[in-house]
ZAGUVO-776535 format. One record per residue (C-alpha): x, z, y; residue in one letter. Coordinates in steps of 0.25 Angstrom, whole numbers, padded with zeros to 4 digits, always signed. Layout:
# ZAGUVO-776535
XZYA...
//
This chain:
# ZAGUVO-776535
+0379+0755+0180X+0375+0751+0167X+0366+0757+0157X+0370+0767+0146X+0364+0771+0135X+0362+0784+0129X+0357+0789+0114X+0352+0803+0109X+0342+0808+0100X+0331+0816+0104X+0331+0830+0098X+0322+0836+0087X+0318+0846+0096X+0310+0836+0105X+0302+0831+0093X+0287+0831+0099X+0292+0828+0113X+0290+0816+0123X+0301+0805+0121X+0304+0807+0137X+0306+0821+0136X+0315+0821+0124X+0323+0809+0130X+0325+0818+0144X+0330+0831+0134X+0340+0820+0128X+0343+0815+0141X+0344+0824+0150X+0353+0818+0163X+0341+0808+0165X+0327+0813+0170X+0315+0812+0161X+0309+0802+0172X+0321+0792+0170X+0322+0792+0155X+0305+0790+0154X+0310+0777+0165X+0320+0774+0155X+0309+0775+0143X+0299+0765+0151X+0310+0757+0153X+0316+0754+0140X+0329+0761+0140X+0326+0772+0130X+0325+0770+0114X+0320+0780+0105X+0323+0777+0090X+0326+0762+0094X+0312+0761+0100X+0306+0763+0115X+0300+0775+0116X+0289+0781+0126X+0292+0793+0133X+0278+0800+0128X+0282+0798+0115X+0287+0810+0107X+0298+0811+0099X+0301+0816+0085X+0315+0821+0089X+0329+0815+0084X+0326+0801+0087X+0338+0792+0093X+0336+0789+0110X+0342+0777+0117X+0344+0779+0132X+0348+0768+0140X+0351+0773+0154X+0349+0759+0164X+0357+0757+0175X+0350+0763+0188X+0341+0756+0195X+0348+0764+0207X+0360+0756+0207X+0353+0745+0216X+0354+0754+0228X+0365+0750+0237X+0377+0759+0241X+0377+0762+0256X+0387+0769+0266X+0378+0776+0272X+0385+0791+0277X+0381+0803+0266X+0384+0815+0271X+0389+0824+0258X+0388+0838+0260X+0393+0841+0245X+0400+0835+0234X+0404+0833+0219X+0406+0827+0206X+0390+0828+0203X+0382+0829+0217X+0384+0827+0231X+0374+0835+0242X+0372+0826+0254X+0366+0830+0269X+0355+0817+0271X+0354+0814+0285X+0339+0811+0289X+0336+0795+0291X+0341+0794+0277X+0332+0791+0266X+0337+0797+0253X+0333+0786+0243X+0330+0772+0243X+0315+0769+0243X+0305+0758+0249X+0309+0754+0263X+0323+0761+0261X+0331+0753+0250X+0345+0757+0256X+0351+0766+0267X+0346+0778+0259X+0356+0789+0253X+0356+0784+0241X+0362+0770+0247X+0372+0782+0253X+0374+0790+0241X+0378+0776+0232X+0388+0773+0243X+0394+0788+0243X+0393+0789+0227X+0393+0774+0221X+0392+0783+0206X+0378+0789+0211X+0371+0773+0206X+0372+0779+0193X+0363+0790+0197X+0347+0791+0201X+0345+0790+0215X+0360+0791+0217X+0360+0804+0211X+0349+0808+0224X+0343+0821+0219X+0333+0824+0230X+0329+0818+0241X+0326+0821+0257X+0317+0812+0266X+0324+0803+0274X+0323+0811+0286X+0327+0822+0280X+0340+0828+0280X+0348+0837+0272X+0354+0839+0259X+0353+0832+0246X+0359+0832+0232X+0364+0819+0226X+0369+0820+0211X+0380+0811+0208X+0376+0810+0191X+0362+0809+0185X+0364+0821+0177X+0366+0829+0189X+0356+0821+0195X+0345+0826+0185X+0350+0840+0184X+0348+0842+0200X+0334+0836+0198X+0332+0848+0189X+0335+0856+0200X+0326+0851+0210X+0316+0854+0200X+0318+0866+0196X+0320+0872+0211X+0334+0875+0208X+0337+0865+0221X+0337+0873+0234X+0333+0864+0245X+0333+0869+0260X+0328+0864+0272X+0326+0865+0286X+0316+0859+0295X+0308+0861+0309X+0294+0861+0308X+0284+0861+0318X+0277+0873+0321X+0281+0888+0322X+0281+0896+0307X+0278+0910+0308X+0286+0912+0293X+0291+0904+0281X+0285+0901+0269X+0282+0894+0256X+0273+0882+0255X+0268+0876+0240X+0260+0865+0241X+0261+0853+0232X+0264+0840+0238X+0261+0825+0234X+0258+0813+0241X+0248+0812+0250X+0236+0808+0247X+0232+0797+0258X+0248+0794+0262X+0256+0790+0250X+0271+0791+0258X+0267+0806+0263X+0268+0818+0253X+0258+0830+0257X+0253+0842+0250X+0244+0838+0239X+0238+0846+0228X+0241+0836+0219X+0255+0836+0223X+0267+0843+0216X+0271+0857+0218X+0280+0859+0231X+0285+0871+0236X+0293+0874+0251X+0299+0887+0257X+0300+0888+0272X+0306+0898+0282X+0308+0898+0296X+0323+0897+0302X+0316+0896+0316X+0304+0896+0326X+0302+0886+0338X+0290+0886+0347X+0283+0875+0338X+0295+0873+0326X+0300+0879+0315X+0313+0879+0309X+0311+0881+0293X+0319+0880+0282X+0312+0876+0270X+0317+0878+0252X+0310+0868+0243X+0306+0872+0230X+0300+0859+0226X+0305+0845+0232X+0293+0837+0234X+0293+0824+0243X+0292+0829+0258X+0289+0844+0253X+0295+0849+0265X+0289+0842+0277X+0274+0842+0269X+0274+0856+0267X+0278+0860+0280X+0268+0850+0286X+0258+0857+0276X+0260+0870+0281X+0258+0866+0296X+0273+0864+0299X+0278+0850+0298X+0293+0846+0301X+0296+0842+0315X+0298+0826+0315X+0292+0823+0300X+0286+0811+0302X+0275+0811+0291X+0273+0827+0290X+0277+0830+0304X+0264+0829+0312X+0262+0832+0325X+0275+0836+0335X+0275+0850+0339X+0280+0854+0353X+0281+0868+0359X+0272+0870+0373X+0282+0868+0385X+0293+0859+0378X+0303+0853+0384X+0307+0838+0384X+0321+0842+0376X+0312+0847+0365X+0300+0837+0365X+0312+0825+0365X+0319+0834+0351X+0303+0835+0346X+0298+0823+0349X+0312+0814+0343X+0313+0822+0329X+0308+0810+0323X+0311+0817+0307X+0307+0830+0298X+0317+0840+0305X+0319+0843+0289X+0333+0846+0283X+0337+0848+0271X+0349+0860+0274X+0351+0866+0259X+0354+0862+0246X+0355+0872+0233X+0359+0867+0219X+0366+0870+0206X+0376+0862+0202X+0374+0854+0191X+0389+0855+0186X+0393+0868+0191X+0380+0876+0190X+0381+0882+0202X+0373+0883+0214X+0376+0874+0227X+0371+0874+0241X+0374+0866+0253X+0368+0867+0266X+0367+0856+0278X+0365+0860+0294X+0354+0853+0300X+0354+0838+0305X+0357+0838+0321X+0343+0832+0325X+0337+0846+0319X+0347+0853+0325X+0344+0848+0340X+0329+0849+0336X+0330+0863+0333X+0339+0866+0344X+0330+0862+0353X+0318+0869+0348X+0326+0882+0348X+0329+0878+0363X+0315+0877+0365X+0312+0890+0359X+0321+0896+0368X+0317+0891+0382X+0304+0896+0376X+0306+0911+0372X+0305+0908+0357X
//
């Protein structure tokens, strides 16, 4: 891909205001991130000059855009299996197994779903994190939106922040809830352990929903709304409220077995060795179409079998 180059002229009615927020109203398919990137870097004249992004402007002076090829283009296509639960001309919804990291990062240059998605859509190089809109953990599984243009791209950014997403999931968590709830609580990172995220007044708004689907003797089965989308918000919050996912290796905290066990459900307990978290819904509008959307995913088997032997348990138990 090579780059283009794109000319305007900023509108009267953005006299006063900063260069980068007059240059995002101009442009609007690129976030206001990238095009302050693109300032930094050279890539954008104003009036045959660089500008700054703090600058103000005086309104209908000429702009230069010249879009660089993407960085992104380095990461190699690989056939790794994507299992594509919708698609079309702008997005496709995929089911992430867990074991697979979403995006390439220290430690995990390849083998990622982006490696997968570039082999699947060769076209999506010429999108932002191969049109990835949102992420899961890598031991996460679930359902994700991949946009196939950046415009559509940006646009379902837009919704994530404006709530208009509806993301549901399913997870086991240790210990027995007597009702749902709602938890607000901000999350950051934490303040001793820079890999972890934990709730922190300092941190940025995060809000979850959570009812119960079912008890066990020492488990619950909940399913969980996300209002905001922070890193890890679900399996810190749950851990913040006394009720950490079954198998989460950084939240998770001690194992929880009922009195009396048996050795079928110590053997399931005891070899969950990730969150028993799923991501099972997915709402959206349709950038194209305007209208709203909604696809669903069962549970992965290993969360199947651990939740059929709990009920087991429960059961042989009386509960």
């Amino acid at each position: 891909m090579t780059s283009r180059i794109l000319s305007a002229r900023i509108p009267t009615e953005y006299a006063g205001k900063r260069f980068d927020q007059a240059l995002a109203a101009v442009f609007p398919d690129f976030s206001r991130s990238r095009l302050q990137q693109w300032i930094r870097e050279g890539n954008v004249r104003l009036s045959d000059r660089l500008p700054k992004s703090s600058e103000k402007v005086a309104g209908g002076e000429t702009v230069e855009l010249r879009i660089p090829e993407l960085v992104e283009s380095a990461w190699r296509p690989q056939p790794i299996a994507v299992t594509v639960v919708y698609e079309d001309e702008t997005l496709l919804v995929i089911d992430k197994p867990a074991g697979l990291v979403a995006h390439p990062g220290p430690g995990n240059r390849d083998g990622t779903l982006l490696n997968a998605l570039l082999h699947h859509l060769p076209q999506l190089e010429a999108v932002a994190r191969a049109g990835i809109v949102h992420r899961l953990d890598k031991d996460t599984s679930g359902l994700m939106v991949v946009a196939k243009t950046e415009p559509v791209r940006l646009r379902l950014i837009k919704q994530l922040q404006k709530h208009d997403v509806k993301r549901e999931y399913v997870a086991l968590v240790n210990g027995v809830m007597v009702a749902g709830g709602e938890i607000e609580a901000p999350i950051g990172r934490h303040p001793r352990h820079r890999t972890r995220m934990a709730v922190n007044a300092r941190g940025k708004r995060a809000v979850s929903h959570y009812r119960v689907k079912a008890k066990y003797r020492a488990h619950t089965l909940v399913q969980i709304q996300l209002e905001s989308g922070r890193t890890h918000q679900i399996r810190v919050h749950m851990a913040y409220i006394g009720y950490p996912i079954v198998g989460d290796p950084v939240y998770g905290g001690r194992l929880r077995i009922p009195p009396a066990a048996g050795p079928r459900l110590l053997q399931a307990l005891r070899g969950f060795k990730r969150q028993a978290l799923h991501a099972a819904k997915l709402g959206l509008v349709h950038s194209a179409t305007g209208k709203t959307m909604e696809w669903t995913t069962p549970l992965p088997e290993d969360m199947r079998e651990l939740i059929a032997v709990l009920e087991e348990d429960a059961r042989q138990h009386g509960k």
